[in-house]
DSSP file (Angstrom, degrees, kcal/mol; ACC not computed):
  #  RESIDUE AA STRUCTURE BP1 BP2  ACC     N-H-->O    O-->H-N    N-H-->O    O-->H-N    TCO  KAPPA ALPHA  PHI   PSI    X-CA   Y-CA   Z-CA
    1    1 A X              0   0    0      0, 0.0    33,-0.6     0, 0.0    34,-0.2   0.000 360.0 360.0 360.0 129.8    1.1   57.8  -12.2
    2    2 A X        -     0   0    0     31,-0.1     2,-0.2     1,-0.1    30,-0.1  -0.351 360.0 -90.1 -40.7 115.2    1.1   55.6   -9.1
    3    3 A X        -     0   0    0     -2,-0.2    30,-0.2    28,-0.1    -1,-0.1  -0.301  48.9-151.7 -32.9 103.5   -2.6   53.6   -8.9
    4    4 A X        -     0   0    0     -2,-0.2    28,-2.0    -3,-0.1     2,-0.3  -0.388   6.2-135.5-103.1 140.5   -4.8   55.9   -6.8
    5    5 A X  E     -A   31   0A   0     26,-0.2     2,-0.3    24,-0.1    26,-0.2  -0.880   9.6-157.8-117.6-179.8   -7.8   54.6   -4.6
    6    6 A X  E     -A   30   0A   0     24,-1.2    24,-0.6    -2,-0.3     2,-0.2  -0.983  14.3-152.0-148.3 100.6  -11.2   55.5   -4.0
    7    7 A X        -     0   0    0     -2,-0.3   109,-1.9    22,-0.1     2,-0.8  -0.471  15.5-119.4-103.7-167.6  -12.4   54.5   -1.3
    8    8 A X  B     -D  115   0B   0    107,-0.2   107,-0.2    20,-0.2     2,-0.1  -0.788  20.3-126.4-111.1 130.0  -16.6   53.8   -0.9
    9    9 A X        -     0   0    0    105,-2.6     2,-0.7    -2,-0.8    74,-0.3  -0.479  22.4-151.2 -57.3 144.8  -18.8   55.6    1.6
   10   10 A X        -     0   0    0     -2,-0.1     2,-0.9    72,-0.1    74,-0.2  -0.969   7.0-142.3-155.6  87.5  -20.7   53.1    3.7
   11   11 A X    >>  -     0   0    0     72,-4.4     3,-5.2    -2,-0.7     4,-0.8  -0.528  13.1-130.7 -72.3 120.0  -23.8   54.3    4.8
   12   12 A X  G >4 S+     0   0    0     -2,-0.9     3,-0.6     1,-0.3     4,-0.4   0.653 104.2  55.7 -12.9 -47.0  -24.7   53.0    8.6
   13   13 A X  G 34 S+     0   0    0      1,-0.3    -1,-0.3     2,-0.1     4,-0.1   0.368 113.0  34.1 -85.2   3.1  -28.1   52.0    7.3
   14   14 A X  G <> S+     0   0    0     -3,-5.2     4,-2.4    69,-0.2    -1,-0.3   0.291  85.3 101.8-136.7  16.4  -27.3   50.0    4.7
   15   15 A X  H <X S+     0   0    0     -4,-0.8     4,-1.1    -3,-0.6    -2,-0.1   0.951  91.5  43.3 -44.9 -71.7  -23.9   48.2    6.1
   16   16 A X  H  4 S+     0   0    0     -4,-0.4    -1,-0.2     1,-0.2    -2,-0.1   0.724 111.7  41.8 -20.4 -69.1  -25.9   45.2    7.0
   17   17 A X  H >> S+     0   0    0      2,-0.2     3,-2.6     1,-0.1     4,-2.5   0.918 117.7  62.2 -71.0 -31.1  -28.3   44.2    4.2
   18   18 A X  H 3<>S+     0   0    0     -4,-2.4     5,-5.0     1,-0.4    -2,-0.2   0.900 105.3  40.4 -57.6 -25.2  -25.0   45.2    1.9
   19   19 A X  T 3<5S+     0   0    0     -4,-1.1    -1,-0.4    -5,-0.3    -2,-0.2   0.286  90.9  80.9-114.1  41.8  -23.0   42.9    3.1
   20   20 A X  T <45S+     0   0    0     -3,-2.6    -1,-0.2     2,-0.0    -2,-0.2   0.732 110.4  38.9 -37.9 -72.2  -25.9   40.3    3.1
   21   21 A X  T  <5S-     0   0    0     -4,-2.5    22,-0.5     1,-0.1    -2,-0.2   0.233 126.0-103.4 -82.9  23.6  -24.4   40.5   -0.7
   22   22 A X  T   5S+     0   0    0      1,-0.3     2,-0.9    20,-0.1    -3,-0.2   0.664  75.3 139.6  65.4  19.7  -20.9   40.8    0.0
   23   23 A X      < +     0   0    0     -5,-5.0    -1,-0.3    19,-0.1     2,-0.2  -0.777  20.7 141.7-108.2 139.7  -20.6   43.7   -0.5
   24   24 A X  B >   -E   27   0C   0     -2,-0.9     3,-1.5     3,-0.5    18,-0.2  -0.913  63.5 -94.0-167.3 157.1  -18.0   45.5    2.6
   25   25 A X  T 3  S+     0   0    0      1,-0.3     3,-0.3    -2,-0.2   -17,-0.2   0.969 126.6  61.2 -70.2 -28.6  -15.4   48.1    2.5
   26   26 A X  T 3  S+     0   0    0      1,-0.2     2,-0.4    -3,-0.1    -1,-0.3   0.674 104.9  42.0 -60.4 -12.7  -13.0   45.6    2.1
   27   27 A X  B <  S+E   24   0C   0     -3,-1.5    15,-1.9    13,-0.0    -3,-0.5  -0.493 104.3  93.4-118.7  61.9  -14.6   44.1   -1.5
   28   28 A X  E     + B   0  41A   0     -2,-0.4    13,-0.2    -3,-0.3   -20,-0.2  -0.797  45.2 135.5 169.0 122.0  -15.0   47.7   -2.6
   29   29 A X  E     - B   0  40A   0     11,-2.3    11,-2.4    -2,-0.3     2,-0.3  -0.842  36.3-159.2-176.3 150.4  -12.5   49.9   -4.6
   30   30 A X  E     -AB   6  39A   0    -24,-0.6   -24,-1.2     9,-0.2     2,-0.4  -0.932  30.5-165.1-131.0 129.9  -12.6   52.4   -7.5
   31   31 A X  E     -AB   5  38A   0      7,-3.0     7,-1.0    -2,-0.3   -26,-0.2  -0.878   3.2-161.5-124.9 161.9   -8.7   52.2   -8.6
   32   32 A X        +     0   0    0    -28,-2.0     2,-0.2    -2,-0.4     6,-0.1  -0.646  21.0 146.8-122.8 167.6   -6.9   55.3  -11.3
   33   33 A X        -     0   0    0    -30,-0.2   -31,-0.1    -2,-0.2   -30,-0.0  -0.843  59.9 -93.5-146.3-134.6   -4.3   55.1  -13.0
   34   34 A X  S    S+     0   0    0    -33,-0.6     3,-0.1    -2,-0.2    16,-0.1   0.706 120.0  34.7 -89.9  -8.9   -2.7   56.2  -16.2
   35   35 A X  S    S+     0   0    0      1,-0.2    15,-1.8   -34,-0.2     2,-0.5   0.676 120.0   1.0-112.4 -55.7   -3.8   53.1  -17.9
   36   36 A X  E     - C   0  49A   0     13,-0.2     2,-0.4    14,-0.2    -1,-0.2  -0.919  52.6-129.3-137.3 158.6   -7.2   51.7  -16.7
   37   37 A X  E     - C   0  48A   0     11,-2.9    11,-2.2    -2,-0.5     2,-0.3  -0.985  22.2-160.1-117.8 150.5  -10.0   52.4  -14.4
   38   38 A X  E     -BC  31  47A   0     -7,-1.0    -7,-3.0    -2,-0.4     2,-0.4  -0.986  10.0-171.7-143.8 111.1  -11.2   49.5  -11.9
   39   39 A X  E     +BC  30  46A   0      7,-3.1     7,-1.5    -2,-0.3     2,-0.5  -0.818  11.3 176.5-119.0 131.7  -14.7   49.5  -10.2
   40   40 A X  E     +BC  29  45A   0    -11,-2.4   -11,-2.3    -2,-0.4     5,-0.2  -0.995   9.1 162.8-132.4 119.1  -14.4   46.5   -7.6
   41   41 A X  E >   -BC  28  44A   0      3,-1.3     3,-1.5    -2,-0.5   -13,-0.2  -0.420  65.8 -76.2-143.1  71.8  -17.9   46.7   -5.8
   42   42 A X  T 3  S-     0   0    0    -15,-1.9    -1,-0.4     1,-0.3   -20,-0.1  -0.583 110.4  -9.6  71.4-131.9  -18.1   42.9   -4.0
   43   43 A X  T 3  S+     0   0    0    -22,-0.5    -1,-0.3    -2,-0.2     2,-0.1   0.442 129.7  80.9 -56.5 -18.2  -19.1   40.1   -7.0
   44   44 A X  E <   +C   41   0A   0     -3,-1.5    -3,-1.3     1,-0.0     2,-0.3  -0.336  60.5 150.5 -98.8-178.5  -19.7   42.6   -9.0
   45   45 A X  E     -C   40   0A   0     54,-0.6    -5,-0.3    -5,-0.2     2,-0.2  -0.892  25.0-155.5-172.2-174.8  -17.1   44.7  -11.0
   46   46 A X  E     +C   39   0A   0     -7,-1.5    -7,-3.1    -2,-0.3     2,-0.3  -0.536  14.1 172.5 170.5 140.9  -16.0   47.1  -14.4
   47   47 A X  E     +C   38   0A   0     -9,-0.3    -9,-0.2    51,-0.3     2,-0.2  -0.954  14.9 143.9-138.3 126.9  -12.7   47.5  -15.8
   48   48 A X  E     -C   37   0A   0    -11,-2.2   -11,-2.9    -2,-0.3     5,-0.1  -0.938  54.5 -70.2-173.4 173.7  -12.3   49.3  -19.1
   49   49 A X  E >   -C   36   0A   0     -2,-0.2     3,-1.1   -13,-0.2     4,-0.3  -0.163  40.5-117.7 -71.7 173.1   -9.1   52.0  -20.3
   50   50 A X  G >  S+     0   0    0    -15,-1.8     3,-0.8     1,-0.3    -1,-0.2   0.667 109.8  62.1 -86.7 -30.0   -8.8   55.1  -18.9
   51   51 A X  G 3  S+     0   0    0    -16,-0.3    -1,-0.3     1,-0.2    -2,-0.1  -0.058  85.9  78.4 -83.0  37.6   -9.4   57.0  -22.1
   52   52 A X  G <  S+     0   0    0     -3,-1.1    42,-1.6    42,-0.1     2,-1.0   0.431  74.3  86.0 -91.3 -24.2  -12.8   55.5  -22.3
   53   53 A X  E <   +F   93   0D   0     -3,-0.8    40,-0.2    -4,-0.3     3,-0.1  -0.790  44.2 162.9 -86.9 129.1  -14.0   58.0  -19.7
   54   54 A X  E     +     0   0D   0     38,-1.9     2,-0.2    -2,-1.0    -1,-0.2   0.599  64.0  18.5-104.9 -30.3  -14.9   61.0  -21.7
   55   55 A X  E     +     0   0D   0     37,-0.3    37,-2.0    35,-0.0     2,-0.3  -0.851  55.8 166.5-147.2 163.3  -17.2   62.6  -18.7
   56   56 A X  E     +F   91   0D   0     -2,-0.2     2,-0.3    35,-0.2    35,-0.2  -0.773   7.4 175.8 179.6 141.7  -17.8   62.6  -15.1
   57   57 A X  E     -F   90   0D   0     33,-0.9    33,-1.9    -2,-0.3    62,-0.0  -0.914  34.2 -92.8-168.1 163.9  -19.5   64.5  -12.4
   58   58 A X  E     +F   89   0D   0     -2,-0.3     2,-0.4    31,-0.2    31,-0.2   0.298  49.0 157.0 -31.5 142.1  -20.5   64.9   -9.1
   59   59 A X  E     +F   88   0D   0     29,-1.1    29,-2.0     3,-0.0     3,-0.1  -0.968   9.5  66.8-158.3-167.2  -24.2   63.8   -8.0
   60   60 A X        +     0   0    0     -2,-0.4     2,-0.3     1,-0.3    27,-0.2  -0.171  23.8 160.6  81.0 171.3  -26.6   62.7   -5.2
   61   61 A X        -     0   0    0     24,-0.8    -1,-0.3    25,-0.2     2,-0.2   0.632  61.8-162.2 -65.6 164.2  -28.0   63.0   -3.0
   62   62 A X        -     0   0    0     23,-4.7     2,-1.3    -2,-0.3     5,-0.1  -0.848  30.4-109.7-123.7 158.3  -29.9   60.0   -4.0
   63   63 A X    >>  -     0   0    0     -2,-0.2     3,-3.9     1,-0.1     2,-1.1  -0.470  38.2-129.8 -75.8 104.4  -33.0   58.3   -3.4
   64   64 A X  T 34 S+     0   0    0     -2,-1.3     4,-0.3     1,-0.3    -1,-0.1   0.742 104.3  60.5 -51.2  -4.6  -31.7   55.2   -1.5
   65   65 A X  T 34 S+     0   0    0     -2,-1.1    -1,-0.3     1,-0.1    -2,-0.1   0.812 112.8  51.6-100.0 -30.2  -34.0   52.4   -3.9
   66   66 A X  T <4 S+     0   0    0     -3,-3.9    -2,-0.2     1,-0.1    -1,-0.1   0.798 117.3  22.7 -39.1 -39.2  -31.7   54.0   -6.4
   67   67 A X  S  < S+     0   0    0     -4,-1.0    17,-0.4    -5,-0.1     2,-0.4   0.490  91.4  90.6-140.6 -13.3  -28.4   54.0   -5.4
   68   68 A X  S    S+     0   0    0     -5,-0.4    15,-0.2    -4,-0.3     2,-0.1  -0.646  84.2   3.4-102.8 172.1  -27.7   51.5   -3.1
   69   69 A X  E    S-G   82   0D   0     13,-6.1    13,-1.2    -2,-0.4     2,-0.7  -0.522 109.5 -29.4  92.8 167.2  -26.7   48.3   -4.3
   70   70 A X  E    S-G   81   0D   0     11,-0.2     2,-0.3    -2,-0.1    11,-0.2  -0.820  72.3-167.9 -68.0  90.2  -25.9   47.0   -7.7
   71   71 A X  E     -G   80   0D   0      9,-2.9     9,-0.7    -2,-0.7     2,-0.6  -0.658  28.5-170.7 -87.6 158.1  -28.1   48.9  -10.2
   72   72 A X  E     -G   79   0D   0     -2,-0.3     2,-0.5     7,-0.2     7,-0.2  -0.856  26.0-145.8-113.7 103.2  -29.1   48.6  -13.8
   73   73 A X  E >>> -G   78   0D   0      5,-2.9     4,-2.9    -2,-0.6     3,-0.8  -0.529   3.2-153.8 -77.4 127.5  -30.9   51.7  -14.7
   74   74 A X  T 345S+     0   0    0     -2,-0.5    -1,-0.2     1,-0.2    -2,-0.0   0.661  82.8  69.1 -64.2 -10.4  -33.6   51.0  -17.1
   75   75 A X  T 345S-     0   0    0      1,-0.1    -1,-0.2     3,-0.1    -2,-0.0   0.938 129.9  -5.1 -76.5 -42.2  -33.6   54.7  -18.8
   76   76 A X  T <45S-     0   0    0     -3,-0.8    33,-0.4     2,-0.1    -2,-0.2   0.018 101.7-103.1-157.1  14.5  -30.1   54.6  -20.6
   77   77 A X  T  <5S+     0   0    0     -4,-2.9    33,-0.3     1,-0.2    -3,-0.1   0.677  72.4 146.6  74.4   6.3  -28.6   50.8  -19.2
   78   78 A X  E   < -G   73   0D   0     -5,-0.6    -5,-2.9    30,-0.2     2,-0.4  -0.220  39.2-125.3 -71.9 172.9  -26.1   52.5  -16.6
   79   79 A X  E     -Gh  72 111D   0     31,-3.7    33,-1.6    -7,-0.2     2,-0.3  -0.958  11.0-155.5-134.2 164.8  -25.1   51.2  -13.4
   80   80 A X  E     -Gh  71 112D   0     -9,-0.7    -9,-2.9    -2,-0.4     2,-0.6  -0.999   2.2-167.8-133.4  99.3  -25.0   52.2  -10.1
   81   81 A X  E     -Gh  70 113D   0     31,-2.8    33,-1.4    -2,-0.3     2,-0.3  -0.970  40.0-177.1-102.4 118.7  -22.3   50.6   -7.5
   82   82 A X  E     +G   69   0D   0    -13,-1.2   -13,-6.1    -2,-0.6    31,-0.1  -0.893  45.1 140.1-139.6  98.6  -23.8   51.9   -4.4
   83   83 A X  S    S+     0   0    0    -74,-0.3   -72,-4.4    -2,-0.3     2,-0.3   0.174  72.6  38.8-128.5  36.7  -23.6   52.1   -0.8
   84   84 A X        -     0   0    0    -17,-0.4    30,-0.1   -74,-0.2   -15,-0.1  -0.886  57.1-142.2-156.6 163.2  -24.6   55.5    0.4
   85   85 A X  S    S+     0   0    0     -2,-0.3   -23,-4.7   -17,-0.0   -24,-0.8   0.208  82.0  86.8-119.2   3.3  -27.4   58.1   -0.6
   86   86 A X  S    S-     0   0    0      1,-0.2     2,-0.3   -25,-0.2   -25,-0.2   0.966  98.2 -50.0 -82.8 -74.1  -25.1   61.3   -0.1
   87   87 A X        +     0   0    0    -27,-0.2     2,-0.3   -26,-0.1   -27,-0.3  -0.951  54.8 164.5-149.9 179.5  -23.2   61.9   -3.4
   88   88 A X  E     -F   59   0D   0    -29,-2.0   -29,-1.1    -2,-0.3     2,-0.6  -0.968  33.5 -81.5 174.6 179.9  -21.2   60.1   -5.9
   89   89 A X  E     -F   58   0D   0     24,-1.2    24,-0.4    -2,-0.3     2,-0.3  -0.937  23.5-132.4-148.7 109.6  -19.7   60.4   -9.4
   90   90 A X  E     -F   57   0D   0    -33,-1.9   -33,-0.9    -2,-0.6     2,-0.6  -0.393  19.1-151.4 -50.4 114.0  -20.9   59.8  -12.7
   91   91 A X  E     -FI  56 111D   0     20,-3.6    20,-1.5    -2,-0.3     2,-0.3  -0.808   3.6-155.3-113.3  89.8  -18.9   57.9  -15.1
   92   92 A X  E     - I   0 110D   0    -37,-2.0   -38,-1.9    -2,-0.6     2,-0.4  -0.407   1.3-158.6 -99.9 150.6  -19.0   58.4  -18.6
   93   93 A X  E     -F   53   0D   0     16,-2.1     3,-0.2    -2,-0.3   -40,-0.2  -0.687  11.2-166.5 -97.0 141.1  -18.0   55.6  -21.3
   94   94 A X  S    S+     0   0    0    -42,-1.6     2,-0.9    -2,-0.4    -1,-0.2   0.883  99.1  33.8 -78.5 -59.8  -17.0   56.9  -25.2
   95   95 A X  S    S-     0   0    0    -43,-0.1    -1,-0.2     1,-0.0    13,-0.1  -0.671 107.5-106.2-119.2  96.3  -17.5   52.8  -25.9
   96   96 A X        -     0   0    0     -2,-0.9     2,-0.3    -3,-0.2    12,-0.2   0.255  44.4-159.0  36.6 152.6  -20.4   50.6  -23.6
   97   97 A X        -     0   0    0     13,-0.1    11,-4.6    -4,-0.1     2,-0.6  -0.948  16.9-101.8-126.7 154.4  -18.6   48.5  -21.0
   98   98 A X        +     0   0    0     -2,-0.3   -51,-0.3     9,-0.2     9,-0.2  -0.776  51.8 137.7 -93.8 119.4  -19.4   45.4  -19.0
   99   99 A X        +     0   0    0     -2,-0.6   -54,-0.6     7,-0.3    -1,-0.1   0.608  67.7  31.2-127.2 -32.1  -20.4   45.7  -15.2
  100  100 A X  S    S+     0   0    0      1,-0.3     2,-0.4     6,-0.3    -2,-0.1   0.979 118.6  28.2 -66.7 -76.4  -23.3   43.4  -14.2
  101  101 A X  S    S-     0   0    0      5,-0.4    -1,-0.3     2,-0.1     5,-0.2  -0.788  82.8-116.9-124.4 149.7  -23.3   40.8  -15.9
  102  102 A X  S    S+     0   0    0     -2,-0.4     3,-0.1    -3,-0.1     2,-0.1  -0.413  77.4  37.9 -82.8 157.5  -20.2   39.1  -17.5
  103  103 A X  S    S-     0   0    0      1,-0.2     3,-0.2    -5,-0.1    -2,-0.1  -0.469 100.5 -68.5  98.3-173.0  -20.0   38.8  -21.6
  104  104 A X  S    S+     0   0    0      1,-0.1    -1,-0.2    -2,-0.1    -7,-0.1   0.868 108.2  85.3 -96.5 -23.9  -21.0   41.3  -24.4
  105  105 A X  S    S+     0   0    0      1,-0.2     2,-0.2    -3,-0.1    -1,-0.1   0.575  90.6  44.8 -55.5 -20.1  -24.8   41.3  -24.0
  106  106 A X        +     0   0    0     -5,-0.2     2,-0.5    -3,-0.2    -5,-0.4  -0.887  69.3 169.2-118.2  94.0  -25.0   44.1  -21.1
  107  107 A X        -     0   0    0     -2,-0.2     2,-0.9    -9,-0.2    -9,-0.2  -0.942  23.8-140.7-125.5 167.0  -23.0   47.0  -21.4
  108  108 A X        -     0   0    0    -11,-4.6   -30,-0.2    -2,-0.5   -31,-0.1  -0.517  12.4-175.5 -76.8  96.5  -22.8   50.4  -19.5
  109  109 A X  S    S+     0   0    0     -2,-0.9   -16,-2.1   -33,-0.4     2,-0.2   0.459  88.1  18.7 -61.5  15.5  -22.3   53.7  -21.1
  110  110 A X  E     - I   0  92D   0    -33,-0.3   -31,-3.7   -18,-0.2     2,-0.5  -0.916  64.9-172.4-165.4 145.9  -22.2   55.2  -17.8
  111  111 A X  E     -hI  79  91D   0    -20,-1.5   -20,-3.6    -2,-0.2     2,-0.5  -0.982  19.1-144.6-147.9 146.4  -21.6   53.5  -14.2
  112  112 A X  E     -h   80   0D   0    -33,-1.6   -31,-2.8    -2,-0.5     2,-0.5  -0.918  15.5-153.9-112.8 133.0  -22.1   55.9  -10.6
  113  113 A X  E     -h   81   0D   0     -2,-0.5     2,-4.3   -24,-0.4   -24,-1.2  -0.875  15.5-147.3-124.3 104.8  -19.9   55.4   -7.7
  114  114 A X        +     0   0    0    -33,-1.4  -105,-2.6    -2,-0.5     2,-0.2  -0.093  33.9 163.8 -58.2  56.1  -20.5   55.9   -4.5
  115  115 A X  B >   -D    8   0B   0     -2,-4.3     3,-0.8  -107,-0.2  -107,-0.2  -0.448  46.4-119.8 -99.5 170.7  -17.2   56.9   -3.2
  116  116 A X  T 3  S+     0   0    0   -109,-1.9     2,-0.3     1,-0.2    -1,-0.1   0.890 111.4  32.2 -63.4 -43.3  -16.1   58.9    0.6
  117  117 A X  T >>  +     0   0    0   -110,-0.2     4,-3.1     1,-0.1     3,-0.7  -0.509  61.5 163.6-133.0  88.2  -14.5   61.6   -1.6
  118  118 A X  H <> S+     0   0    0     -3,-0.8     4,-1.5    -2,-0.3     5,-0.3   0.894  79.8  63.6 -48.4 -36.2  -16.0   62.5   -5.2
  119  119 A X  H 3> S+     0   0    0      1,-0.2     4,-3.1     2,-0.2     5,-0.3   0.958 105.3  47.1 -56.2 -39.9  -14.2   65.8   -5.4
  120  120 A X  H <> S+     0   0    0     -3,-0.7     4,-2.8     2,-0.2     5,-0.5   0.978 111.3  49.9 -75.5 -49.9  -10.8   63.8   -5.4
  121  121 A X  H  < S+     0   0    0     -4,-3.1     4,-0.3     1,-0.2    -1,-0.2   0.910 104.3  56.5 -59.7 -17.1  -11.9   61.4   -7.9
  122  122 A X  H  X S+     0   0    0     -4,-1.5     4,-1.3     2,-0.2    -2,-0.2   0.951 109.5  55.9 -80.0 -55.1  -13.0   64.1  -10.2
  123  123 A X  H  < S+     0   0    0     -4,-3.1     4,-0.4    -5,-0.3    -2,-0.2   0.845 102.3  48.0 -18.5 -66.2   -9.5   65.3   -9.8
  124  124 A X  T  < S+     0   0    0     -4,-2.8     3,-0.4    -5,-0.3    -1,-0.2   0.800 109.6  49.4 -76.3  -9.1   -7.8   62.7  -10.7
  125  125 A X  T  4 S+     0   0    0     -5,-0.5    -2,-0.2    -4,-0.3    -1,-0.2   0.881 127.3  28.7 -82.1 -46.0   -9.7   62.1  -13.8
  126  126 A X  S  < S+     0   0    0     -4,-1.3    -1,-0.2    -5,-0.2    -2,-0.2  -0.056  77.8 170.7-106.2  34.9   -9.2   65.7  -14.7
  127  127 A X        -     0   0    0     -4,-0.4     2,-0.3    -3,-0.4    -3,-0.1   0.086  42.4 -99.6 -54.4-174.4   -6.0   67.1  -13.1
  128  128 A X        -     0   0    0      1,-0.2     3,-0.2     4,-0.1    -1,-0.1  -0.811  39.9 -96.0-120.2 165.4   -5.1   70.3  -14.4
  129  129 A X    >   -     0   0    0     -2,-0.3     3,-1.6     1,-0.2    -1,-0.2   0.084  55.7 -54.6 -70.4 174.6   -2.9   70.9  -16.8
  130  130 A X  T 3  S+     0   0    0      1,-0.3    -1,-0.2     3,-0.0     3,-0.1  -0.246 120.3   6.7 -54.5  98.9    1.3   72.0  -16.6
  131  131 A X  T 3  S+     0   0    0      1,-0.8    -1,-0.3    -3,-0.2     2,-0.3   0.060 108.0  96.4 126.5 -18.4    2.0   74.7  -14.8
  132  132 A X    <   -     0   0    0     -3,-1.6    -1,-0.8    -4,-0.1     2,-0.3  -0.657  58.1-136.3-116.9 166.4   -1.8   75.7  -13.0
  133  133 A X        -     0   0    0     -2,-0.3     2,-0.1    -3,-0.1    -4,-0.1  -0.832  14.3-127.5-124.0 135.2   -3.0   75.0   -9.9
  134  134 A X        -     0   0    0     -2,-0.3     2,-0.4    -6,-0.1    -7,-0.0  -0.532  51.8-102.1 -80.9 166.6   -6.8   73.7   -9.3
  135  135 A X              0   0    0     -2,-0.1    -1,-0.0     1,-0.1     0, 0.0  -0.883 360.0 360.0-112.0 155.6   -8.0   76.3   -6.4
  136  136 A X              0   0    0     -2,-0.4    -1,-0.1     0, 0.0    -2,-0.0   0.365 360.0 360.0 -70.3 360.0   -8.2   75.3   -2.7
């Protein structure tokens, strides 16, 4: 499969302070393919194989001290690359990965992405199998 992108929703109200931190549609990608997936979110980043996501789904809305920005949620060490409060898609890891902070000492079992269209990344993670059709 060809690399797929993702691109990130960019709410008006937080265009500004986001890209304070560099963070701009242009430094901001979720990339697919058969091999890895690739969170590029400004300075920050996460790489790991593509059969390391074991789950995903849909979320948001979110409460905007949540979800925009680079989070570390304290409850269960996920992260949140985030530039919108409307929805976005949960990303789950079989084995911990590193998104924050570089090295082994922080990693995510679970990272959220704010991207323009969740349903299609939720798709591509899960086509359906040979011979069916997902419905319209």
């Amino acid at each position: 499969m060809p690399v797929q992108r993702f691109a990130f929703r960019f709410d008006p109200t937080f265009r500004v302070p986001l890209a304070l931190l560099g963070i701009r549609p242009q430094t901001c990608v979720v990339l697919l393919d058969d091999e890895e997936l690739v969170i590029r979110f400004g300075r920050w980043g996460l790489r790991t194989a593509r059969a390391n996501v074991v789950g995903a789904q849909q979320g948001g809305p979110y409460r905007w001290w949540r979800a925009v920005g680079p989070h570390l949620s304290l409850a269960d060490r996920g992260v949140t690359f985030g530039t919108g409060t409307t929805a976005g898609v949960c990303l789950r890891f079989g084995t911990p990965v590193p998104g924050l902070a570089p090295g082994r000492w922080l990693r995510h079992p679970a990272a959220t992405v704010t991207v323009t269209d969740p349903a299609a990344l939720l798709a591509a993670l899960h086509p359906a199998p040979a011979g069916h059709t997902r419905p319209a």
